[in-house]
C-alpha positions as CSV (number, residue, x, y, z in Angstrom):
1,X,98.2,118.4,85.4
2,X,95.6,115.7,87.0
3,X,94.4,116.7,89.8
4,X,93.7,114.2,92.4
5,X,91.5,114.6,95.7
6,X,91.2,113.5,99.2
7,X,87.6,112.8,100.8
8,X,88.0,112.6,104.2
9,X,85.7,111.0,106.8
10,X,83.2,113.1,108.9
11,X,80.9,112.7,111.8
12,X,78.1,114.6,109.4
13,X,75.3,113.1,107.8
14,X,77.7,111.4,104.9
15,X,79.9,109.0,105.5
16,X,83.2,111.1,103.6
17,X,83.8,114.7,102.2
18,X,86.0,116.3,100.3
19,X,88.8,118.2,102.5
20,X,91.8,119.0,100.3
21,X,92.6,119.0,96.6
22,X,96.0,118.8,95.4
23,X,97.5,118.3,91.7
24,X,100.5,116.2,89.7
25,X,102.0,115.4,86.8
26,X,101.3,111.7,85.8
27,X,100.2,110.0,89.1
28,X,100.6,106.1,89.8
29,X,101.3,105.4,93.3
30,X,99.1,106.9,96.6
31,X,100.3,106.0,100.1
32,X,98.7,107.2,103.3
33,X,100.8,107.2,106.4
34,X,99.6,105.2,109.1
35,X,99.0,108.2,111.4
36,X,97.1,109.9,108.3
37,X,99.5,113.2,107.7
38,X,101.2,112.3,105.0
39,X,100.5,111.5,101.3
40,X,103.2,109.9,99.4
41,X,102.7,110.8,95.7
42,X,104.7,108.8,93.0
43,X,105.2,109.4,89.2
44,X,106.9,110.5,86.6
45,X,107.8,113.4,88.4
46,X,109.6,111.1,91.4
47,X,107.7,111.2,94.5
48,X,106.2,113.9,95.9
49,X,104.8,114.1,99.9
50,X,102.3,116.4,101.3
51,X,101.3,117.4,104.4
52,X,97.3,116.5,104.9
53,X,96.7,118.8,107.7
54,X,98.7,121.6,106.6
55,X,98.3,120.9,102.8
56,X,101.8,121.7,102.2
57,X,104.4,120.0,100.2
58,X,107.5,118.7,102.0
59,X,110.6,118.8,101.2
60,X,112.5,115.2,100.0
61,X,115.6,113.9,97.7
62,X,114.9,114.2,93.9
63,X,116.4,111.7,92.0
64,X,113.7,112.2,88.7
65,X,116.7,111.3,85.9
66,X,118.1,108.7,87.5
67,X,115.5,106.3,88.9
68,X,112.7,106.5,87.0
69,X,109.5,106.9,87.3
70,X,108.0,105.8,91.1
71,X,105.4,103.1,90.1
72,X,104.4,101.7,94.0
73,X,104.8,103.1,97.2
74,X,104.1,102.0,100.9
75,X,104.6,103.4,104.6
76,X,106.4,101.0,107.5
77,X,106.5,102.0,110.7
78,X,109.0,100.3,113.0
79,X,109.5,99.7,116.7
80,X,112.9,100.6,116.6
81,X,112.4,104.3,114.7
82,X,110.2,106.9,116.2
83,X,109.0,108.1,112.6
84,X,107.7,106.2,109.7
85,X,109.4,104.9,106.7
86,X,108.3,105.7,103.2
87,X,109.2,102.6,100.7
88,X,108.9,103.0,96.6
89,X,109.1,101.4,94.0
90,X,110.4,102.6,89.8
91,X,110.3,101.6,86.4
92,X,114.0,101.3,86.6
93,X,113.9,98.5,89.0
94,X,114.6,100.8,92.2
95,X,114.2,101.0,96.0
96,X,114.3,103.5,97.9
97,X,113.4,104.6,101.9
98,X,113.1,108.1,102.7
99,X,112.6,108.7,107.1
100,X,112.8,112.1,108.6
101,X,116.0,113.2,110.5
102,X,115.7,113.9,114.1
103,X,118.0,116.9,113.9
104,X,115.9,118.8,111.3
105,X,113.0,116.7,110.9
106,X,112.9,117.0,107.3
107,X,112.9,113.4,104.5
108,X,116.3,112.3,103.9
109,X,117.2,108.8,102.0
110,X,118.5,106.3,104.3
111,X,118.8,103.9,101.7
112,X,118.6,103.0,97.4
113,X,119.3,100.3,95.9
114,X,118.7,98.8,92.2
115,X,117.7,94.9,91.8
116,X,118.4,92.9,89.7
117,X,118.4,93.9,86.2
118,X,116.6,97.2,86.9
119,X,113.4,95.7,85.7
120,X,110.3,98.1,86.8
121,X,108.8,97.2,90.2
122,X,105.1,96.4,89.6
123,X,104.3,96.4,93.3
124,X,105.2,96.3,96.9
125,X,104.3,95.6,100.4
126,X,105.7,95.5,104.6
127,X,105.5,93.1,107.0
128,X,104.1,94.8,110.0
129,X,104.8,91.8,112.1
130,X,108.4,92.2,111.6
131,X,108.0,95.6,113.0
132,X,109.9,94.6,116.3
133,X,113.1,94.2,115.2
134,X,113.3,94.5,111.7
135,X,111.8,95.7,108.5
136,X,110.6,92.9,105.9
137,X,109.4,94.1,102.5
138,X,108.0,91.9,99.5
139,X,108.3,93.5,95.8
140,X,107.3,91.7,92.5
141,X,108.6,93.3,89.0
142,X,107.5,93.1,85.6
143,X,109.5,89.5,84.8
144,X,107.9,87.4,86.8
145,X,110.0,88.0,90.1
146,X,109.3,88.4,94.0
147,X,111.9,88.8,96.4
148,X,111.9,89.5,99.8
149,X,114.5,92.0,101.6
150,X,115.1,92.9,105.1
151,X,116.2,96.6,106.0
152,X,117.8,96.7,109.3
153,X,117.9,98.7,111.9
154,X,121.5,99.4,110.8
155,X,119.7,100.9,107.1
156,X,121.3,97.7,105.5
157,X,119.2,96.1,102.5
158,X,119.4,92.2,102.4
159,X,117.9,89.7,100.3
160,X,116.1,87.1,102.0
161,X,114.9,84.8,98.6
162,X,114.1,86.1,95.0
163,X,112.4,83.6,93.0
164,X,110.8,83.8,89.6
165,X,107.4,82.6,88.7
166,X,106.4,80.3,85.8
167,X,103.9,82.7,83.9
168,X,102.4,85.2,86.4
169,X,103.5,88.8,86.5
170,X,102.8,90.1,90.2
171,X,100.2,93.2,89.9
172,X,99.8,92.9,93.7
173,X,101.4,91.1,97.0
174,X,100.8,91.0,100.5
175,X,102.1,89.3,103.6
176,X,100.3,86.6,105.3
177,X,100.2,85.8,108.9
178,X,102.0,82.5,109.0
179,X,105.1,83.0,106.9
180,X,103.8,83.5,103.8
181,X,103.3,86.2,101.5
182,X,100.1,86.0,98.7
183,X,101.1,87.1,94.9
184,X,97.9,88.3,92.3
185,X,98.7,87.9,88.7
186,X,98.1,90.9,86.2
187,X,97.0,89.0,83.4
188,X,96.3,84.9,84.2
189,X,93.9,85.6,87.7
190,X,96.6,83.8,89.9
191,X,96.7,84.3,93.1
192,X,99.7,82.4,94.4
193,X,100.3,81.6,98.4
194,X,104.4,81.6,98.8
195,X,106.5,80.8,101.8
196,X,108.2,84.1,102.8
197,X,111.3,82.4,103.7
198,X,112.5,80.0,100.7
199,X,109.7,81.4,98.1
200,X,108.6,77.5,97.7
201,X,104.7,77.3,96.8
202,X,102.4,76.3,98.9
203,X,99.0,76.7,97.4
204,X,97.7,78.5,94.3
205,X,94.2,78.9,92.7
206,X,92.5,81.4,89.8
207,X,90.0,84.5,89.7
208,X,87.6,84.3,87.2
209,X,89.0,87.6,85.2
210,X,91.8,89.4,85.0
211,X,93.5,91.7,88.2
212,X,93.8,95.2,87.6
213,X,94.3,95.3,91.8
214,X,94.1,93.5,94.9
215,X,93.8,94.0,98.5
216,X,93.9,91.6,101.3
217,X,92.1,91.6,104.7
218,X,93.5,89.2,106.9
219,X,91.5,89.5,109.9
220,X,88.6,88.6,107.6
221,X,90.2,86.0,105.5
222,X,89.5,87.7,102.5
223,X,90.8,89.4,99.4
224,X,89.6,92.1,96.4
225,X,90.2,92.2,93.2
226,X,89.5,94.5,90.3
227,X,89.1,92.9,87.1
228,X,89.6,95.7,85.0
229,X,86.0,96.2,83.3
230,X,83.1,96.9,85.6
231,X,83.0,95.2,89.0
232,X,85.1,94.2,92.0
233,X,85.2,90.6,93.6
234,X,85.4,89.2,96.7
235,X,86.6,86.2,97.5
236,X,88.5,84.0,100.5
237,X,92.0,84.3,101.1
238,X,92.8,80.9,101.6
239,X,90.3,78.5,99.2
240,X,89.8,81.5,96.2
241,X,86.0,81.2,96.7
242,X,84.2,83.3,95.1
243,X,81.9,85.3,98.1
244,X,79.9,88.2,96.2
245,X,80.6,91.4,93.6
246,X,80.7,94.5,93.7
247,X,79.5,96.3,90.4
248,X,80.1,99.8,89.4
249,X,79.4,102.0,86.3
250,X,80.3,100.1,82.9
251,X,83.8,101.9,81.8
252,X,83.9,103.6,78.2
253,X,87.8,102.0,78.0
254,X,88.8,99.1,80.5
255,X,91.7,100.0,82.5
256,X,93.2,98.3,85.6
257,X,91.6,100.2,88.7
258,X,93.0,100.2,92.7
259,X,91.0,98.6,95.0
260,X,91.0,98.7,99.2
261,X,88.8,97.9,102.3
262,X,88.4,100.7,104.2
263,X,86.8,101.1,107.8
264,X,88.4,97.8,109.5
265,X,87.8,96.1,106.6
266,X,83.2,97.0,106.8
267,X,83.8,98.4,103.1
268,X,85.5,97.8,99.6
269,X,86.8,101.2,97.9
270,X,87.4,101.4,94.1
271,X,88.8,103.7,91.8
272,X,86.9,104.4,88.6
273,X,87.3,105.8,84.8
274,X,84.5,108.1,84.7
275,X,85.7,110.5,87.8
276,X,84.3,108.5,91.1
277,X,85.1,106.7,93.5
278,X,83.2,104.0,94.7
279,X,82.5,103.0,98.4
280,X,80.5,99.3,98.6
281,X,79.2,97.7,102.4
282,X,81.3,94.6,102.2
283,X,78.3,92.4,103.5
284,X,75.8,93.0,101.3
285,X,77.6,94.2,98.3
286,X,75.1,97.9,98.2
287,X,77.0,101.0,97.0
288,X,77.1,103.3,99.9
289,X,78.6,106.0,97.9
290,X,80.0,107.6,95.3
291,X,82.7,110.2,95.5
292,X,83.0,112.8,93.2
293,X,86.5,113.4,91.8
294,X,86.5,115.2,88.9
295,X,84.4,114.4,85.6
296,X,85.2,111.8,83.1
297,X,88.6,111.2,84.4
298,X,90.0,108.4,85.3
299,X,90.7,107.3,88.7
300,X,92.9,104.2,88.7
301,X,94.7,104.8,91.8
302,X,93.4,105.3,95.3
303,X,94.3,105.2,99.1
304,X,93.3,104.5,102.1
305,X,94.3,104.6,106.0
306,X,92.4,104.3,109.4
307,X,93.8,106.7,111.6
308,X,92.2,107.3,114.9
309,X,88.6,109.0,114.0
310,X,89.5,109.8,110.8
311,X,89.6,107.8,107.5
312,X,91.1,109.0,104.1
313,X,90.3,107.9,100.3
């Protein structure tokens, strides 16, 4: 068992404490729910979802033989739906959206699907501007593709493109405001800037290491990286330069680590390998904090949501 925690934001004299503990089997995907009750926990157990305030596991479809194990996972929240959608990704190469019913208010699937060749899904993302009408996601898998799909609001799956890269295997992706939808490389440093709507390039440039992670801010113009060793980088969304670190305790093994902003985008969060996580001011690059998680163990994936007064790691 690996247990994982949730430090929560308080009005006291530290920024964050702990306020609930909860365990699994082999976690790799953390999703907060935009209106911070729910935790979406994915692995090789399937995905799991518990309730924050209650600290109770919900009930939801189990499907552990047959899909896989749940590698990425992400909350939408649509116009046209009064609850949120929960969105994940497995090693099998499947999709899958779980919403509550209205009669019994309990997760049901509304939709599954496998792509392609059923290779694993190494990461995923929603277009909130597409909340309106429709739901957009972006994926990337382990050979090199990204596709875009559209679920409507009739729980239909369509592909809008799917287009393979030359040598970059998509460890992160994001949606950009104009169209576009920004792919990191695992193992080359890319960061690739695609149109959303035929997949046709439009600008690409390097890191200077490795991405174990990446998180965009668009408001800011700016993107995080974790390069798998000891530090986090900042850099600018649009030209790739290079605008400060943010270094950490030197790792005993190197291991990819997630990476957020946090707090409208005033601080960079980081996962560990020695049992913390990390909270850095984005402007000056000075470790606010470090949150205790358990001792030597590692922490490679985190989340993060801004929900009213309270903020969740």
């Amino acid at each position: 068992m690996f247990p994982f925690s949730l430090p929560w934001f308080s009005s006291s004299t530290k920024r964050y404490r702990k306020t609930a503990s909860f365990s699994s089997v082999g976690c790799f995907a953390l999703a907060l729910s935009h209106n911070g009750e729910n935790l979406a926990v994915g692995g090789a157990q399937g995905i799991k979802l518990l309730n924050i305030l209650t600290q109770r596991e919900l009930t939801v479809p189990s499907h552990v033989d047959s899909r896989g194990v749940v590698t990425c996972a992400t909350w939408m929240k649509t116009r046209y739906t009064l609850s949120e959608t929960l969105c994940y990704g497995t090693n099998l190469g499947y999709i899958v959206f779980l919403r509550t019913h209205p009669a019994d208010k309990q997760f049901h699937e509304i939709c599954a699907r496998r792509l392609g060749s059923g290779f694993e899904i190494t990461c995923i993302t929603w277009d909130s501007a597409s909340a309106k009408s429709t739901c957009q996601i972006a994926l990337g898998t382990c050979n090199n593709i990204v596709q875009v799909l559209v679920l409507g609001a009739n729980l239909q799956l369509q592909s809008v493109f799917a287009g393979r890269l030359d040598s970059t295997v998509p460890r992160s992706i994001a949606f950009g405001d104009t169209g576009s939808i920004y792919v990191f490389g695992l193992y080359d440093g890319n960061v690739i800037k695609l149109s959303s709507k035929d997949g046709t390039v439009l600008s690409e440039h390097r890191c200077q290491s490795v991405i174990g992670s990446a998180a965009v801010h668009l408001k800011r113009g700016l993107f995080v990286v974790d390069n798998a060793t000891d530090r986090f980088t900042l850099y600018r969304l649009e030209s790739g330069q290079l605008v400060r670190t943010f270094t950490a305790d030197p790792p005993t093994v190197p291991v990819p680590k997630q990476v957020s902003f946090g707090e409208d985008g005033k601080v960079v969060i980081g996962g560990s390998n020695n049992g913390s996580v990390y909270v850095f001011n984005r402007r000056t690059g000075v470790l606010i904090e470090t949150l205790s998680h358990t001792a030597a163990t590692l922490v490679p994936t985190i989340a993060v949501c801004h929900s009213g007064e309270m903020k969740g790691v």
